[in-house]
KOLZA-910076 format. One record per residue: residue in three letters; z, x, y of N, C-alpha, C, O in turn; residue number from 1. Coordinates in nm, 3 decimals. Layout:
// KOLZA-910076
[node Ala; [Z; X; Y]; [Z; X; Y]; [Z; X; Y]; [Z; X; Y]; NUM],
...
This chain:
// KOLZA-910076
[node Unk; [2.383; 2.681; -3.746]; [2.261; 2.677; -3.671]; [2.248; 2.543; -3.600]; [2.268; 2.440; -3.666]; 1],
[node Unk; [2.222; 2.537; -3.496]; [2.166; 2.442; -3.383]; [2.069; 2.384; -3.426]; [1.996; 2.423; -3.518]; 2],
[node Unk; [2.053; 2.238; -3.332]; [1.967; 2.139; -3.391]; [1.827; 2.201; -3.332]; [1.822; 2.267; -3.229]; 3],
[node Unk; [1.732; 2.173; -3.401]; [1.589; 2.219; -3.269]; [1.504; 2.126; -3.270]; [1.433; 2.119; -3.370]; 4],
[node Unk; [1.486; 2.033; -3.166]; [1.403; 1.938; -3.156]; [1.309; 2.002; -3.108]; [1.315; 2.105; -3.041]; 5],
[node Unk; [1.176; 1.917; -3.156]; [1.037; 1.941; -3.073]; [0.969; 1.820; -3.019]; [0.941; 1.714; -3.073]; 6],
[node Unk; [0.954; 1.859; -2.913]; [0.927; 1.721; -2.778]; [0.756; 1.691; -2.821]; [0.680; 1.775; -2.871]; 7],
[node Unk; [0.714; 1.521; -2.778]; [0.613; 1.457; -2.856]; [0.493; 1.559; -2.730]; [0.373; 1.580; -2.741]; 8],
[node Unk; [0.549; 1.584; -2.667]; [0.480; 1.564; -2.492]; [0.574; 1.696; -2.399]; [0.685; 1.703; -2.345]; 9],
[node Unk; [0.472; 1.778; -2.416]; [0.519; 1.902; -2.279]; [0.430; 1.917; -2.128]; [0.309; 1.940; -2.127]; 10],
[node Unk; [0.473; 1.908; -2.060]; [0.444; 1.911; -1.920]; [0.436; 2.101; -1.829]; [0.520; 2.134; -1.745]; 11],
[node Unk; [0.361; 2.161; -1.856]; [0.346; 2.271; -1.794]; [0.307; 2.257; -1.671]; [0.193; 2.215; -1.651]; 12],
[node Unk; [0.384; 2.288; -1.573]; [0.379; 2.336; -1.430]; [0.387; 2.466; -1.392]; [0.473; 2.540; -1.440]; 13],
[node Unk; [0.264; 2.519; -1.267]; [0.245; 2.619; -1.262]; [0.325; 2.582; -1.136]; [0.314; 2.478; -1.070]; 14],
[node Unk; [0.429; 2.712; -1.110]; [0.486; 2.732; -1.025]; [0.509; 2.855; -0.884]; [0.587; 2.862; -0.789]; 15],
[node Unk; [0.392; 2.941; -0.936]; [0.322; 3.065; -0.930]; [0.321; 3.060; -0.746]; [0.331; 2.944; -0.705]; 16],
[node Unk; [0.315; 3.129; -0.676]; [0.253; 3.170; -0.568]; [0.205; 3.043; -0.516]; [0.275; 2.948; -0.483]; 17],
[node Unk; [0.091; 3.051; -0.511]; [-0.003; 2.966; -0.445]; [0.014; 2.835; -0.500]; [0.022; 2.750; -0.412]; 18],
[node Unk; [0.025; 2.778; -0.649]; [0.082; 2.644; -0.664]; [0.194; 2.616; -0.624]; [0.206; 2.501; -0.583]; 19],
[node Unk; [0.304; 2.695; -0.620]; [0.400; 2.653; -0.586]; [0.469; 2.624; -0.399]; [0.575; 2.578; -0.358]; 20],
[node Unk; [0.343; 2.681; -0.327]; [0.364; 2.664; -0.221]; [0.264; 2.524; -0.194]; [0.287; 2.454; -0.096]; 21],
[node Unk; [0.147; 2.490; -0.294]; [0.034; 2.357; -0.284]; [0.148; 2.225; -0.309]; [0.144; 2.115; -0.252]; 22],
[node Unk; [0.227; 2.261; -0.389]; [0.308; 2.130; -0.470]; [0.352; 2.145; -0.556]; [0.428; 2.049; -0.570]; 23],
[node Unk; [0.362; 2.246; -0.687]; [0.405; 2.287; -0.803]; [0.556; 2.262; -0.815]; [0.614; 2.183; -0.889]; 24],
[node Unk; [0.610; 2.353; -0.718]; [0.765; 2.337; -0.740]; [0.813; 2.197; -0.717]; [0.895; 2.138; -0.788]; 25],
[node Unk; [0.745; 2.144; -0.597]; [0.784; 1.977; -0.588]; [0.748; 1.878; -0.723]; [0.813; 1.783; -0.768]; 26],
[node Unk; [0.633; 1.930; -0.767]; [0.614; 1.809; -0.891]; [0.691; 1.852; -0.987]; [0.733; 1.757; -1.053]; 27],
[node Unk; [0.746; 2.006; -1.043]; [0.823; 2.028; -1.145]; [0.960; 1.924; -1.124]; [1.002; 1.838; -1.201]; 28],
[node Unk; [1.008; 1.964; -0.998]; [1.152; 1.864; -0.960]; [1.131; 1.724; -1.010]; [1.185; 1.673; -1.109]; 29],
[node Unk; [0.995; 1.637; -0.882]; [1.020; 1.534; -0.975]; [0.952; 1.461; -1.095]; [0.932; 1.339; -1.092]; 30],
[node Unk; [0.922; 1.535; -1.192]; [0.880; 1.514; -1.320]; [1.005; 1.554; -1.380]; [1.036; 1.462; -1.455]; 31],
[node Unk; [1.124; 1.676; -1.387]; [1.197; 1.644; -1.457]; [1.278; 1.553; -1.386]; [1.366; 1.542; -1.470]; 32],
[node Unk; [1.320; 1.466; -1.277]; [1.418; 1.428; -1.211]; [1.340; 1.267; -1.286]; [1.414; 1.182; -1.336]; 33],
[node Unk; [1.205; 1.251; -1.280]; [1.133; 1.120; -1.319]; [1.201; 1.093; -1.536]; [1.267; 1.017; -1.607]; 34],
[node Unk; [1.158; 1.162; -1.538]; [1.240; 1.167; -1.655]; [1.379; 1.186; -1.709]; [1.454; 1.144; -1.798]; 35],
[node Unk; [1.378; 1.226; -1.663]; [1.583; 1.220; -1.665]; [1.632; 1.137; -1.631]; [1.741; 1.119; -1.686]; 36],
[node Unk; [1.602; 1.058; -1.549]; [1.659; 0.890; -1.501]; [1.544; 0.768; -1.599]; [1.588; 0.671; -1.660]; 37],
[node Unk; [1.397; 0.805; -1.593]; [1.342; 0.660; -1.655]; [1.327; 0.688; -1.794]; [1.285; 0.597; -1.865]; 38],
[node Unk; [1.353; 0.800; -1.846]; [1.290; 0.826; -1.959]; [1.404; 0.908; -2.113]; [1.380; 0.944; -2.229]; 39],
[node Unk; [1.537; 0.903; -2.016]; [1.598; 0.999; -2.067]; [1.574; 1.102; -2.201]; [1.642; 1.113; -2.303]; 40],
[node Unk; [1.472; 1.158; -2.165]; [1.410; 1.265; -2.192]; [1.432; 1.246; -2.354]; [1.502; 1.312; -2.431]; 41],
[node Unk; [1.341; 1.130; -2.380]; [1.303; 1.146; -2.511]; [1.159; 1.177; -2.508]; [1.057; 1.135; -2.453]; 42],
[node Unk; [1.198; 1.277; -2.598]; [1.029; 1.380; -2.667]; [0.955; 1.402; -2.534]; [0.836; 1.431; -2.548]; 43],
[node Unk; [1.009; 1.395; -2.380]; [0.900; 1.453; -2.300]; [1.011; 1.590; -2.251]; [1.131; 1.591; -2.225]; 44],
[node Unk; [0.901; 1.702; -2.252]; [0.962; 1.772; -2.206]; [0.880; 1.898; -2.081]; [0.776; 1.956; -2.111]; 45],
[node Unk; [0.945; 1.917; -1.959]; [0.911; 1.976; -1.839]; [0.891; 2.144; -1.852]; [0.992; 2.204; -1.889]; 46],
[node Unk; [0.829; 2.186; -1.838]; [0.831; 2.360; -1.829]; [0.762; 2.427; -1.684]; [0.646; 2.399; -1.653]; 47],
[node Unk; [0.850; 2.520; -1.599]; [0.768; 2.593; -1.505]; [0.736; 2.678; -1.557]; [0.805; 2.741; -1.637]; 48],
[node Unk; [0.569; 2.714; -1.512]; [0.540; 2.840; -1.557]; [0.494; 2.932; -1.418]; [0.468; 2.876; -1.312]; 49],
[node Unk; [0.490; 3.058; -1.432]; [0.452; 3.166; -1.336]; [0.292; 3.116; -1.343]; [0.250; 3.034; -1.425]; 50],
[node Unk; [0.214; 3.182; -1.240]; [0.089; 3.192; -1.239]; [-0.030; 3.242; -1.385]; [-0.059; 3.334; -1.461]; 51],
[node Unk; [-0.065; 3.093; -1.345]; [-0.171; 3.049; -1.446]; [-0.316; 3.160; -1.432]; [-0.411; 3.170; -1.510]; 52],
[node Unk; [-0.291; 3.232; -1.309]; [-0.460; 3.306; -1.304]; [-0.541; 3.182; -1.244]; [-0.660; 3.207; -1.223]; 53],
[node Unk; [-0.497; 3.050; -1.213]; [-0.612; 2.984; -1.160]; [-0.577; 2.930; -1.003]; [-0.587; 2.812; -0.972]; 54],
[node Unk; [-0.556; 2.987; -0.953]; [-0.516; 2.999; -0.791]; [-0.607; 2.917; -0.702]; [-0.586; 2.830; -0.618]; 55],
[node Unk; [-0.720; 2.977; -0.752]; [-0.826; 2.893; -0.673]; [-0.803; 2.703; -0.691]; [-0.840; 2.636; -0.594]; 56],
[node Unk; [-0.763; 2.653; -0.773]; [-0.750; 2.519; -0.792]; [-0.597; 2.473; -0.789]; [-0.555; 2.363; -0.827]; 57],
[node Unk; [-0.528; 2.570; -0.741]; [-0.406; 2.517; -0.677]; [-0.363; 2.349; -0.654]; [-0.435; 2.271; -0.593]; 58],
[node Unk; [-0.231; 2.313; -0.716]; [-0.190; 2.313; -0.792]; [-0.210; 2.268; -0.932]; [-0.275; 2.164; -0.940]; 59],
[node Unk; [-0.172; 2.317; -1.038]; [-0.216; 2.341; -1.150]; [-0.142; 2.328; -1.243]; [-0.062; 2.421; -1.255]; 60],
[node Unk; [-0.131; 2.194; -1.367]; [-0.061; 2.211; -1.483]; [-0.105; 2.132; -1.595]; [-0.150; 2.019; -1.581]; 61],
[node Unk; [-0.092; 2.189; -1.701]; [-0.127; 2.152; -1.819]; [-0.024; 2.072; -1.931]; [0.093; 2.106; -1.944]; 62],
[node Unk; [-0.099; 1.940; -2.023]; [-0.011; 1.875; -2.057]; [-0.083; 1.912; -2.223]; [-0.201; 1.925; -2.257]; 63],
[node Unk; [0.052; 1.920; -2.303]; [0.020; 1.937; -2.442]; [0.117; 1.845; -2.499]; [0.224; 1.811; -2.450]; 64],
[node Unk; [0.062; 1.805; -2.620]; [-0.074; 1.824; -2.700]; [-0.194; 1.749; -2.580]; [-0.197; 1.693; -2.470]; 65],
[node Unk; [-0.269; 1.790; -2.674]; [-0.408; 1.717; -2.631]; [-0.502; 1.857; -2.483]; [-0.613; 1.831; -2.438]; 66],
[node Unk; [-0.446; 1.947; -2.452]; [-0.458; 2.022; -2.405]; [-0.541; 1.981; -2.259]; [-0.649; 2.028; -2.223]; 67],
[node Unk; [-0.479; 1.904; -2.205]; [-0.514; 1.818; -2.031]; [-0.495; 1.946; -1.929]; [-0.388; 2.006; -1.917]; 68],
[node Unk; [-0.568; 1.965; -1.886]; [-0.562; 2.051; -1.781]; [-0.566; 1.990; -1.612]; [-0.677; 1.975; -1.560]; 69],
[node Unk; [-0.479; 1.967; -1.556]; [-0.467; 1.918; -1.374]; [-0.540; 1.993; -1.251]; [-0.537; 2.116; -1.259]; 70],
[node Unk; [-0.576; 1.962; -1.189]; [-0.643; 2.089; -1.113]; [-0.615; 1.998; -0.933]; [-0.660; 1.884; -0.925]; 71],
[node Unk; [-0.564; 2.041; -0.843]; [-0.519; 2.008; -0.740]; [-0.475; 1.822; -0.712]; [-0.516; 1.736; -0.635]; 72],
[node Unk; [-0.370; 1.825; -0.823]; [-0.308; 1.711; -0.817]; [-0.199; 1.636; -0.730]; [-0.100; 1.693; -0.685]; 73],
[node Unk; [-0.228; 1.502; -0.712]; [-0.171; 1.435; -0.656]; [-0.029; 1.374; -0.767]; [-0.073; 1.333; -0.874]; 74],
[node Unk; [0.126; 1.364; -0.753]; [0.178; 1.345; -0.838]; [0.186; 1.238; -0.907]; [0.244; 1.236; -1.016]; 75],
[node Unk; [0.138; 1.153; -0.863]; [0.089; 0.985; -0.925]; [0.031; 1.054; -1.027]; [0.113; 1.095; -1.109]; 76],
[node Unk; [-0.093; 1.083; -1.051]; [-0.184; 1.195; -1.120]; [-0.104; 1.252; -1.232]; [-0.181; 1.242; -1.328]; 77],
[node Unk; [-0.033; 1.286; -1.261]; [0.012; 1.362; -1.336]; [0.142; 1.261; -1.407]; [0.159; 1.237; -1.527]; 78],
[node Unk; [0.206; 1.224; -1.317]; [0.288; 1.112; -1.431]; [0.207; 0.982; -1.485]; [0.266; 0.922; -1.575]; 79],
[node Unk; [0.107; 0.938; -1.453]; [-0.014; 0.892; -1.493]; [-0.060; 0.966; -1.615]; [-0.013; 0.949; -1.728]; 80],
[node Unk; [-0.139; 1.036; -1.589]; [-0.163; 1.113; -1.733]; [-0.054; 1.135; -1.866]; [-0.086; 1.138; -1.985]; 81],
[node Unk; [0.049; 1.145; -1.824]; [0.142; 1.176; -1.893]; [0.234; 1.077; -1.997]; [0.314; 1.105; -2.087]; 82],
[node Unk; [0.179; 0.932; -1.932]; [0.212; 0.797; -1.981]; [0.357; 0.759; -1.930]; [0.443; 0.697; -1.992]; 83],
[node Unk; [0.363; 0.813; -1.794]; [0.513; 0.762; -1.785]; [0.480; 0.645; -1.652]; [0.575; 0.578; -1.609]; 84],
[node Unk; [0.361; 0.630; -1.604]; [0.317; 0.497; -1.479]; [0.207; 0.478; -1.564]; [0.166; 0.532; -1.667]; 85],
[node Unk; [0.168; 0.379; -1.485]; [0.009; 0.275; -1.511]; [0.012; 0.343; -1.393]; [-0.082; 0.334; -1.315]; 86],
């Protein structure tokens, strides 16, 4: 059996329709691309997800633990929250 780590810090990006045409797919890229070079992806870890149902607040992603919810973010914004900038 394989090792199974569990990351301190998950990054949900909605990548859905309408976020992903607001910015979704661009911030998924560089949040994992931001981490993979400054952070080498200790305990943070990136996830796209399909549509969240919240369209209206395009783009949209949620950071766990602590259950942070983003609502038409700028990507400073979100690697900010996430503790990877001041």
């Amino acid at each position: 059996m394989g090792k199974f780590t569990i990351p301190d810090k998950v990054l949900y990006v909605c990548v859905g329709s309408k976020c992903g045409k607001r910015g979704g797919k661009d911030m998924y890229k560089l949040a994992k691309s931001y981490i993979k070079h400054h952070h080498g992806r200790e305990g943070i870890e990136v996830i796209e997800t399909e549509c969240t149902d919240r369209c209206k607040y395009a783009p949209i992603c949620s950071i766990q633990p602590g259950n942070t919810w983003l609502k038409e973010y700028h990507p400073k914004e979100v690697l900010q929250a996430m503790g990877l900038i001041e």
